[in-house]
C-alpha positions in Angstrom: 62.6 113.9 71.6 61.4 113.6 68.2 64.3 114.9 66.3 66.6 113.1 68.8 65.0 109.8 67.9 64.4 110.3 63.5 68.3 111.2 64.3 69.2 108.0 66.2 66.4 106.0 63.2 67.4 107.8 60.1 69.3 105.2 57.3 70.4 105.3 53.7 67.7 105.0 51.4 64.1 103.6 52.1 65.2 100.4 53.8 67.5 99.6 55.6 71.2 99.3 54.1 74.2 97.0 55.2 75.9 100.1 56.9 73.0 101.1 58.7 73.7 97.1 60.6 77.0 97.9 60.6 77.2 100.9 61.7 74.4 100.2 64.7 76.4 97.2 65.8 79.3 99.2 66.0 78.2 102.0 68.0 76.6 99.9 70.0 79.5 97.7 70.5 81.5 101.1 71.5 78.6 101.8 74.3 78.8 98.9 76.1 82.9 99.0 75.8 83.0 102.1 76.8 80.3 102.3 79.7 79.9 98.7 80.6 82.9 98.9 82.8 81.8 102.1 84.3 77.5 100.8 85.0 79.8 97.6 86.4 82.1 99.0 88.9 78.7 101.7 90.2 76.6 98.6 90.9 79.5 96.5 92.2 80.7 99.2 95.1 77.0 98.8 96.6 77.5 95.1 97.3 78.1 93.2 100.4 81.8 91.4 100.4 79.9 88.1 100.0 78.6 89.0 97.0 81.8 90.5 95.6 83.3 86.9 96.1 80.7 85.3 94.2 81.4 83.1 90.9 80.0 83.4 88.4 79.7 87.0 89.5 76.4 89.0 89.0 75.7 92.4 87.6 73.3 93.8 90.0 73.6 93.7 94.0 72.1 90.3 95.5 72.2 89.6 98.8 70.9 86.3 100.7 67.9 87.4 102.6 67.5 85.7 106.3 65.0 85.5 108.8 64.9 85.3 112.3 64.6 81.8 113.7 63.1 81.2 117.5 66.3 79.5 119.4 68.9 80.8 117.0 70.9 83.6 118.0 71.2 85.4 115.0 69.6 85.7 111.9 69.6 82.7 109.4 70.4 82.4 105.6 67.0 81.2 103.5 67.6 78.9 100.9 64.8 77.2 98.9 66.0 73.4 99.0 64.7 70.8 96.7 63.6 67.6 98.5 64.2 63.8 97.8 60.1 63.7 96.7 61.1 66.6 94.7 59.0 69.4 96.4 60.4 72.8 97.2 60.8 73.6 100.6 62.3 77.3 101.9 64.1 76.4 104.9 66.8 78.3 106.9 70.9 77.1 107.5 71.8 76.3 110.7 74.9 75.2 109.8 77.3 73.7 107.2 79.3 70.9 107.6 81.2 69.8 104.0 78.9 69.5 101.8 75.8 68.9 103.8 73.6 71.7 105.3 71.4 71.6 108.0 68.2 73.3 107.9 65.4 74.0 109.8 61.9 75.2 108.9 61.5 78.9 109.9 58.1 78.5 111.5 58.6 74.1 112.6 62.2 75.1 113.9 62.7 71.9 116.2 63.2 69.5 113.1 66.4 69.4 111.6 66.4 68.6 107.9 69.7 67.7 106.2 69.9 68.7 102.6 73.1 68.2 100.0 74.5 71.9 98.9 73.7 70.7 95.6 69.9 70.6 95.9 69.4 73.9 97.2 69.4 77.6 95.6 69.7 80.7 98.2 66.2 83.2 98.1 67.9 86.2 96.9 66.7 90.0 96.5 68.3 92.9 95.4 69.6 95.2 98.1 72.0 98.3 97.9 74.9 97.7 100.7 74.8 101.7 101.2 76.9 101.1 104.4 79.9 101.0 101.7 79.7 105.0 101.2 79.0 105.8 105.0 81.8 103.8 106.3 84.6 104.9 104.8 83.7 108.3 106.0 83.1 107.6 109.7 85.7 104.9 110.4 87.7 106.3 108.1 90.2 109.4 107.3 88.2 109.4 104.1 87.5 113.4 104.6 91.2 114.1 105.2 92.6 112.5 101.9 89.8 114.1 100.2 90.9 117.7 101.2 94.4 116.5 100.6 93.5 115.8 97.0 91.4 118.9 96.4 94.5 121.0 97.9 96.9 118.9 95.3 95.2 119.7 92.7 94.0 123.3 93.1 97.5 124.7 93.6 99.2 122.3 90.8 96.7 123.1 88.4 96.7 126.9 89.1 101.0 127.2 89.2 100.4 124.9 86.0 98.8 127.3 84.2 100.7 130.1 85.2 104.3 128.6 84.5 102.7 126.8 81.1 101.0 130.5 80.1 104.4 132.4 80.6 106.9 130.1 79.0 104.2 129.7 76.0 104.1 133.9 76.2 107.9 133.5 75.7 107.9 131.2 73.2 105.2 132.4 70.6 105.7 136.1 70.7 109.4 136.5 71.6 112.1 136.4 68.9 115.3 135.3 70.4 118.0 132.9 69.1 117.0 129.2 69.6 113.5 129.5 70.4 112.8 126.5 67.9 115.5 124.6 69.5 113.8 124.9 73.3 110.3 124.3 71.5 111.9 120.7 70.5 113.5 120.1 73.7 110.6 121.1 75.2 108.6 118.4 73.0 111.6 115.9 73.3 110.3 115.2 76.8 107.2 113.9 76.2 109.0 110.7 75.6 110.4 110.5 78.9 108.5 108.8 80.8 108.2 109.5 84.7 110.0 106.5 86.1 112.8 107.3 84.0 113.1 110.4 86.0 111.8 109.5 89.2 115.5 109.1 90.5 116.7 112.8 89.8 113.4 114.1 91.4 113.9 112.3 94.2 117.3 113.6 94.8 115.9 117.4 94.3 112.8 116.7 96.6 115.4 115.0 99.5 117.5 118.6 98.7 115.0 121.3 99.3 113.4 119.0 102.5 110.1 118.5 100.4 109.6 115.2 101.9 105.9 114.1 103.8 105.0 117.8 102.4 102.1 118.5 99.7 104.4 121.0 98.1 106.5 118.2 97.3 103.8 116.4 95.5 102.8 119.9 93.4 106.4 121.3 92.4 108.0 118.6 90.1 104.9 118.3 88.4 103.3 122.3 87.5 105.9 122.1 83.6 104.4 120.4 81.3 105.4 119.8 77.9 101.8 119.6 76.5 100.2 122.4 78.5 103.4 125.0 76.6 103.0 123.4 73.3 99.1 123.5 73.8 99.0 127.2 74.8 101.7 128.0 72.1 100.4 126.9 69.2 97.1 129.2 70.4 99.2 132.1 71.0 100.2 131.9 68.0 97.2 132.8 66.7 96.8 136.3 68.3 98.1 138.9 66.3 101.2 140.4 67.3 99.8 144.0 66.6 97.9 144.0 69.8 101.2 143.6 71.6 102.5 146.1 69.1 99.5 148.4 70.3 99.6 148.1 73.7 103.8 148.4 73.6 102.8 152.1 72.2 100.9 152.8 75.1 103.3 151.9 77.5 102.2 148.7 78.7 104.4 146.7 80.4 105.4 143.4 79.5 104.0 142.4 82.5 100.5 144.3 81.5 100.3 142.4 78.0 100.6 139.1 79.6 98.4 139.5 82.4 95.7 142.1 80.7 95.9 140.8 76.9 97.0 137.4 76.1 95.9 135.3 79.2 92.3 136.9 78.4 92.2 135.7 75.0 94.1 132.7 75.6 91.1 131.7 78.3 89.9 128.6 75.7 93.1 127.1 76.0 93.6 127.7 79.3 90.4 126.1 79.9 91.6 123.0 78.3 95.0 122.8 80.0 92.9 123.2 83.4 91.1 120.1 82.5 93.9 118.1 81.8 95.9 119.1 84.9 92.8 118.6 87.0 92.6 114.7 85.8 96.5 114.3 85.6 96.8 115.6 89.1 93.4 113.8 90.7 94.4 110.6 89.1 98.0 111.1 90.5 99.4 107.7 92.3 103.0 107.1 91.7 104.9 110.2 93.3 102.7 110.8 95.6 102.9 107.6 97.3 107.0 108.3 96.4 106.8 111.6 98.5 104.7 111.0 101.1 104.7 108.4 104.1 102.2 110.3 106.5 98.8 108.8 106.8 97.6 112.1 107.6 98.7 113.7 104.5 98.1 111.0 101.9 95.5 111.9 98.7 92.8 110.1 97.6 94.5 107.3 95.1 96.9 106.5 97.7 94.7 106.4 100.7 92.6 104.0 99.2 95.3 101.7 99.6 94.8 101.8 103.3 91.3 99.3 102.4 93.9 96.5 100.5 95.9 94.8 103.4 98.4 92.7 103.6 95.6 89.4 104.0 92.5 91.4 103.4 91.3 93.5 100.4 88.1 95.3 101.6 86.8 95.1 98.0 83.6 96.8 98.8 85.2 100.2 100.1 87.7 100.4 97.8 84.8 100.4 95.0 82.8 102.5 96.8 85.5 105.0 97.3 86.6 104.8 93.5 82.9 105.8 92.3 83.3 108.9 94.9 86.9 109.9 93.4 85.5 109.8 90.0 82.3 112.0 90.6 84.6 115.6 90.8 86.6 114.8 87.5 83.6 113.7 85.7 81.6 117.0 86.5 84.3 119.2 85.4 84.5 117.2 82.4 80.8 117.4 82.0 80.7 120.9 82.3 83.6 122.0 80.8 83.8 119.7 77.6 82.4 122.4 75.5 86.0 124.5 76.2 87.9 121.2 75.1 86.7 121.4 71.1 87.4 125.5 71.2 90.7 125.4 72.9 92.2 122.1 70.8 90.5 123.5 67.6 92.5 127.4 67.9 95.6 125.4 69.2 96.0 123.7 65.5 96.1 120.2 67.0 94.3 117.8 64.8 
């Protein structure tokens, strides 16, 4: 902890320096920019809807506390209500009418004291609306478009990286007439975006009856133009005399892909897996395109099942967004380290 904090301490010189401020203040700045959002949306999926709909809106969850009143039903808001002699007074809401309240006193509850909204403040306290998380799961198909998801994305990312390793094979250690050309048409795509082409995939998804089917979601989407030109440009750096070597001792081509270059291309790989695993988790457009089953809906689209037609249910919707985030961020967590390798040995910069 030491060296962590003379690291986080250290500055130019004896004193302190105007780029010492500066630079603080702007890493700083970065944190909050780049977290604040984050720490927001955690605390905000453990609030009640009430205190969703709250303006101005607070950071951590409040909720009005209440207390049961003898004669009343259920339980009662507390509010702590200023009085004309200007004493405070907590007192429970019966009832609203405009702008006045009506309030009785928790323990005197047979006199009704009228008070203006104005001149009272509710007694808060922080509590964690945990029912947000359990919900979802028991009233919900919550379960069902998780597995949905994990399926998507499993067998998208593993035909990914098989279809990307093998045309990137191909393309860095074959010699054959117009390989630069297919690299550029290959990298001529990336500008396409995927409602230019949503059309044309539509049409070959209605052909080979892919509709309301997960495969359907996972074909059109395993070629990518950055997960070749990503494994290329590594492949490139493996010396052609192994192939050379193993060619000799009558290795297949087959055998050399499968034995030699996916096995040193595994930093890459790792990388590419990354990137398909967030590009397919974070998938909303075609999949809501391909499928119209409840039952087979993913995660980003059957969260849309919370946001009616009248009625948002905010608090789920949050609550299920922190969940969908927690696999992605552990496989970035724990797999970060294979990002700086495999971009570093693919020359991008």
């Amino acid at each position: 902890m030491s060296a962590v904090g003379a690291f986080l301490l250290r500055r130019r010189g004896r004193g302190w320096h105007w780029t010492d401020i500066v630079t603080w203040i702007w890493l700083i700045s970065g944190v909050f920019l780049m977290f604040g959002p984050a720490v927001w949306l955690v605390f905000s999926s453990f609030k009640t809807p009430a205190a969703l709909a709250e303006f101005p809106p607070s950071f951590l969850p409040y909720v009005t506390e209440q207390a049961v009143v003898p004669g009343y039903d259920k339980p009662l808001p507390l509010y702590n209500v200023t009085m004309p002699d200007g004493s405070t007074r907590v007192l429970a809401e019966v009832r609203r009418i405009g702008i006045v309240g009506q309030m009785v006193d928790p323990k005197q509850p047979g006199e009704i004291v009228k008070a203006n909204i104005k001149d009272r403040t509710p007694v808060r306290k922080v509590e964690f609306a945990s029912g947000n998380y359990t919900e979802p799961f028991q009233r919900f198909d919550f379960f069902l478009f998780l597995r949905n998801s994990v399926f998507v994305t499993v067998a998208a990312t593993a035909i990914t990286l098989l279809v990307n390793s093998m045309a990137a094979f191909a393309l860095s250690k074959y010699q054959f007439p117009g390989r630069t050309a297919v690299m550029l048409m290959i990298l001529a795509t990336l500008m396409v975006p995927l409602s230019v082409i949503v059309v044309p995939l539509y049409s070959v998804i209605g052909t080979l009856n892919l509709f309301d089917s997960l495969w359907g979601v996972i074909l059109p989407t395993v070629a990518t133009p950055t997960g070749v030109f990503l494994l290329r440009q590594y492949m490139l750096t493996i010396p052609d005399e192994l192939i050379d070597a193993a060619r000799m001792d009558k290795a297949s081509e087959w055998q050399i892909y499968w034995r030699i270059i996916l096995p040193l291309s595994a930093p890459a790989l790792a990388v590419l897996a990354i990137f398909s695993v967030v590009w397919r988790w974070n998938d909303f457009l075609w999949p809501l395109i391909v499928l119209s089953r409840k039952e087979l809906y993913t995660l980003q689209v059957g969260l849309n099942v919370y946001a009616g037609e009248l009625n948002v249910q905010w608090h789920y919707i949050l609550a299920m967004t922190v969940v969908s985030m927690i696999p992605v961020v552990l496989i970035f967590v724990f797999l970060q380290r294979f990002i700086t390798t495999g971009i570093a040995g693919s020359g991008l910069k």
